[in-house]
C-alpha positions in Angstrom: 0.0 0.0 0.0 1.2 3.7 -0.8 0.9 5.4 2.3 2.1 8.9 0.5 -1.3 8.6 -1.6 -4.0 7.2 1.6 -1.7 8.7 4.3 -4.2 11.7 4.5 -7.3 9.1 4.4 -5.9 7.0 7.3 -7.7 6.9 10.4 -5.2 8.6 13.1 -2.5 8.9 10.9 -1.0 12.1 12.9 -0.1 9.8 15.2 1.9 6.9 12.7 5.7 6.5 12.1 7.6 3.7 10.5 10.3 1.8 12.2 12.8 -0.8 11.1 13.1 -3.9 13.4 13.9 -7.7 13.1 14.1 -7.0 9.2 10.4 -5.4 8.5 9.4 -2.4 7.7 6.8 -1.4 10.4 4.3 0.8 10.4 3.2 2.2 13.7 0.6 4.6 15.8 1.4 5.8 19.4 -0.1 8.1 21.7 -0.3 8.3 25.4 1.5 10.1 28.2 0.9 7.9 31.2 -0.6 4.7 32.8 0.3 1.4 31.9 1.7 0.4 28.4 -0.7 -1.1 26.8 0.0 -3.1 22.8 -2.6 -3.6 20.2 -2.0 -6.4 18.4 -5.2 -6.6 15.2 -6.0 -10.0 13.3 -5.3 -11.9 9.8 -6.4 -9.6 6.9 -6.6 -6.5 9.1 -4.7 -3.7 10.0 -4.1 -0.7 13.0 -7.3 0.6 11.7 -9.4 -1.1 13.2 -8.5 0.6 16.3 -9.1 3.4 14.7 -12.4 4.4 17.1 -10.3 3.1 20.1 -7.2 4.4 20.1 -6.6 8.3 21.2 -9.8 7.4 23.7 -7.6 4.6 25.2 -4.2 6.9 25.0 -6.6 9.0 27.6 -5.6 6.7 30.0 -2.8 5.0 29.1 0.2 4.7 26.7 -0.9 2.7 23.8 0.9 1.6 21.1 -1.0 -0.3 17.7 1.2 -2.1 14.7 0.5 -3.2 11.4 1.5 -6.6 11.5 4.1 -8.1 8.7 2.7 -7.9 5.1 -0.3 -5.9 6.7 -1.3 -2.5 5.7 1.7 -0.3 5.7 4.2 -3.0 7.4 6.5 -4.6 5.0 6.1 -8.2 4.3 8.8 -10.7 6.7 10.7 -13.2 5.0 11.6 -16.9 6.3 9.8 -17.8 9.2 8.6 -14.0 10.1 5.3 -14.6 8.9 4.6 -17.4 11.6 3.0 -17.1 14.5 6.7 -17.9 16.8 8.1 -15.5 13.4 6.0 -12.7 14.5 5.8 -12.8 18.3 9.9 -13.0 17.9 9.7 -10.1 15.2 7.4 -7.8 17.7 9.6 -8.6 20.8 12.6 -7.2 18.5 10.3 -4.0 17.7 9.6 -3.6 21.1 13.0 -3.7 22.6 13.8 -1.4 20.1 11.5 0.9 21.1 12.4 0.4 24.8 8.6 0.3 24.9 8.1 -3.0 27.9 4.6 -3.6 27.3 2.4 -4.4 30.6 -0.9 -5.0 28.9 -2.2 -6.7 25.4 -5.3 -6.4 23.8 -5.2 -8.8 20.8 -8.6 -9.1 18.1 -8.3 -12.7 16.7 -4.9 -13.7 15.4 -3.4 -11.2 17.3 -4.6 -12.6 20.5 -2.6 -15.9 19.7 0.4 -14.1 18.8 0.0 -11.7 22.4 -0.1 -15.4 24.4 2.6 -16.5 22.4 4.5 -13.1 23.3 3.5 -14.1 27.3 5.0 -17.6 26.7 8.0 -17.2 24.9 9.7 -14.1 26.8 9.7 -13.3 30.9 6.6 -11.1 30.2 4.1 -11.3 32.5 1.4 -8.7 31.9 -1.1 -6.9 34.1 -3.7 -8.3 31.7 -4.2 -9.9 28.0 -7.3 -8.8 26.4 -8.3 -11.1 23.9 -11.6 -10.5 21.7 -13.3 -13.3 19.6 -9.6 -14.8 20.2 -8.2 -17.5 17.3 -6.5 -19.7 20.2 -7.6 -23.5 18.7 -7.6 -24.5 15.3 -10.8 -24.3 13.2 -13.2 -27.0 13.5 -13.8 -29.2 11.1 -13.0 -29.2 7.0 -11.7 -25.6 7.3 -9.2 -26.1 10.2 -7.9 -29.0 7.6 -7.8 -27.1 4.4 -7.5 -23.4 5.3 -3.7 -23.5 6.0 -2.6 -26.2 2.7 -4.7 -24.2 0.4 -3.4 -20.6 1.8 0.1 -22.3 1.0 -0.9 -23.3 -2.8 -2.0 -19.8 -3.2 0.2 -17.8 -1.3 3.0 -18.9 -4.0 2.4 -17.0 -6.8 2.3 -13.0 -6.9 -1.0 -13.6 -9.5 -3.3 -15.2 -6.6 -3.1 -11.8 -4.7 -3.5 -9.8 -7.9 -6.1 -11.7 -9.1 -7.8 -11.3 -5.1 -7.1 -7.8 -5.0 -9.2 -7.2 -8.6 -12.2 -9.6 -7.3 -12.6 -8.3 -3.9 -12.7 -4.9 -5.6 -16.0 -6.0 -7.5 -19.8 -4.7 -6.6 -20.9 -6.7 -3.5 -17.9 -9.1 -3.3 -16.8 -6.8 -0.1 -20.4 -6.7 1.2 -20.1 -10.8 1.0 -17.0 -10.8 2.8 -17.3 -8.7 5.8 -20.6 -10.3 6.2 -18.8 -13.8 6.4 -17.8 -11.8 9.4 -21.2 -11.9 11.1 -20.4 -7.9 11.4 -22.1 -4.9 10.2 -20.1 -2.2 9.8 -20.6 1.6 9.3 -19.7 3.2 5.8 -16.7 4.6 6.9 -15.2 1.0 8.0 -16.2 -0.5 5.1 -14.6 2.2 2.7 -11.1 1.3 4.8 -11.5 -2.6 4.2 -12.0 -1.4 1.0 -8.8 -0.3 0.4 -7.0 -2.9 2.3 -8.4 -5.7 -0.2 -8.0 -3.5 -3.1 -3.8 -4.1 -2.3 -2.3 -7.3 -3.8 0.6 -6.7 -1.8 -1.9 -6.6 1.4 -3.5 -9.6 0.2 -0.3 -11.7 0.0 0.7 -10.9 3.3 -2.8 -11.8 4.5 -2.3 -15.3 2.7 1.8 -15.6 3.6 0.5 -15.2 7.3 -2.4 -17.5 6.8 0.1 -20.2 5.0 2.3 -20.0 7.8 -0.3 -20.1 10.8 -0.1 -23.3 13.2 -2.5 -23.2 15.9 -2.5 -27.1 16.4 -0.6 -26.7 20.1 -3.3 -24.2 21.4 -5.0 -26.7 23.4 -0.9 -27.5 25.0 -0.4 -23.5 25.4 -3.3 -22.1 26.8 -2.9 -23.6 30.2 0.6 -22.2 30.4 -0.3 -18.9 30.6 -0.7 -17.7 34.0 -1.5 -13.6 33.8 -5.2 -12.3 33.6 -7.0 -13.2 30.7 -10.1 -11.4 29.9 -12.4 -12.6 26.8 -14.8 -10.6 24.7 -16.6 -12.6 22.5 -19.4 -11.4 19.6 -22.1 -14.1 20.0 -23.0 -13.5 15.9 -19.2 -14.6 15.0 -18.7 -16.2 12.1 -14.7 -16.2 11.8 -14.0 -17.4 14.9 -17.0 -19.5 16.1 -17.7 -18.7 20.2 -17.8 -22.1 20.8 -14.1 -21.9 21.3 -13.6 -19.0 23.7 -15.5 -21.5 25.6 -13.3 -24.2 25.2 -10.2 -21.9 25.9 -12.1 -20.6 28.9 -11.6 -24.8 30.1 -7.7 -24.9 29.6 -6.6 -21.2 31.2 -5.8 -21.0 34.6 -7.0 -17.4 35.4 -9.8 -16.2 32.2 -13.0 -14.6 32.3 -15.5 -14.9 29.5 -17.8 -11.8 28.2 -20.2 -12.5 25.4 -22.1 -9.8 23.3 -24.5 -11.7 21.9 -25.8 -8.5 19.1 -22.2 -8.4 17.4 -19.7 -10.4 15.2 -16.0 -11.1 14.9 -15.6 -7.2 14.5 -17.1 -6.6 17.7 -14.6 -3.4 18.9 -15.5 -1.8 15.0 -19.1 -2.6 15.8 -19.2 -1.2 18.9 -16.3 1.0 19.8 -17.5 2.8 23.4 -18.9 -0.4 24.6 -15.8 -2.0 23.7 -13.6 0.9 25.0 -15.6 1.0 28.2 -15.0 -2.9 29.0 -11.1 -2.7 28.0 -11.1 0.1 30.9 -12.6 -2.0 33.6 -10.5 -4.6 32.8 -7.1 -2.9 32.5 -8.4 -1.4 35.8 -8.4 2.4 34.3 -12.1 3.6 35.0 
């Protein structure tokens, strides 16, 4: 994505900088003065936008930073292993050490929730508390959690699958079809930004280098291990992620506590953006 041509477009863009870190490219937001440091990590196809309601809000209370993940929006793509879940945890602890910026909180939408707990596991963090909404902790039940990551694989190695993507998704109504897949409904202005997210091959093969790479098969092993605060937020009308299994995760951790909206999808924080900035401040213990 260009961001000289949609920088003036972008959702809190006075507040984004890029930084080099770990090999990528990153493109960041940050506000905040004070309180605890708190990381917003967004999901697979995303990007910091859709914090974009949340963000300066949050930074009223504490110092919040929000990244593009690798390949995502304005992040550069990672190579090798960077686009794994491990790749990225790794990749983000690099970013953050560079930015002498010790993060005490997470709040992670989907895939970013796994690669927050990952971050928990895999370094002597131990955060105050990780927010995780409509979390993607487990593999996918049935079919899909067998095909989705082979068949992101086949098409994530060609540069014509993304282009071809980018052109279709582009189409009258094809959009409309996919954020409904969500189970969301979002306002005109959120759907204009997904828009242009789609619209970018070079967004769309990071979305499918990430989802090639993704191995969720030791979430059931994981979850248990992970002894901070873990507070779930789950849109009863999900259709990504399906609630079933932030019930199941709320069975392996040792300290969680499930909140279902039962009105809202898998975009439940772009859906609902007080509601969800309300909760996030009760949890992080900020009201």
């Amino acid at each position: 994505m260009d961001w000289e041509h949609q920088r003036e477009k972008w959702p809190n863009s006075d507040l984004s900088r890029f930084v080099t870190a770990a090999g990528v490219r990153w493109h960041i937001q940050q506000a905040g003065t004070h309180g605890p440091r708190v990381l917003l990590l967004h999901g697979t196809g995303a990007s910091l936008h859709t914090w974009r309601d949340l963000l300066k809000p949050l930074a009223q209370h504490a110092q919040v930073l929000a990244i593009d993940l690798p390949g995502h929006g304005f992040s550069s793509l990672a190579v090798g292993e960077g686009m794994s879940l491990p790749g990225m945890a790794h990749g983000i602890t690099e970013l953050l050490a560079q930015l002498a910026w010790p993060v005490q909180a997470f709040i992670g939408h989907s895939a970013g929730a796994a690669i927050a707990a990952h971050m928990v596991l895999d370094t002597p963090l131990q955060p105050e508390v990780l927010i995780g909404i409509n979390p993607a902790w487990l593999p996918l039940p049935g079919l899909a959690g067998l095909l989705f990551p082979p068949a992101a694989k086949l098409l994530a190695m060609t540069t014509l699958v993304p282009r071809w993507f980018a052109r279709q998704a582009s189409s009258p109504g094809v959009l409309e079809k996919l954020l409904q897949s969500t189970g969301s409904v979002l306002d005109a202005r959120g759907m204009a930004l997904y828009a242009q997210l789609v619209a970018s091959p070079a967004h769309a093969q990071g979305a499918l280098n990430m989802m090639a790479a993704w191995d969720l098969s030791r979430g059931r092993e994981k979850l248990p291990q992970l002894r901070c605060p873990v507070q779930l937020l789950v849109g009863g009308k999900d259709a990504t992620v399906p609630p079933t299994q932030a019930r199941q995760a709320m069975d392996l951790l040792h300290n969680g506590e499930l909140t279902e909206w039962p009105a809202y999808g898998h975009l439940v924080h772009e859906e609902a953006p007080v509601a969800t900035l309300l909760y996030c401040l009760q949890k992080l213990r900020l009201e």
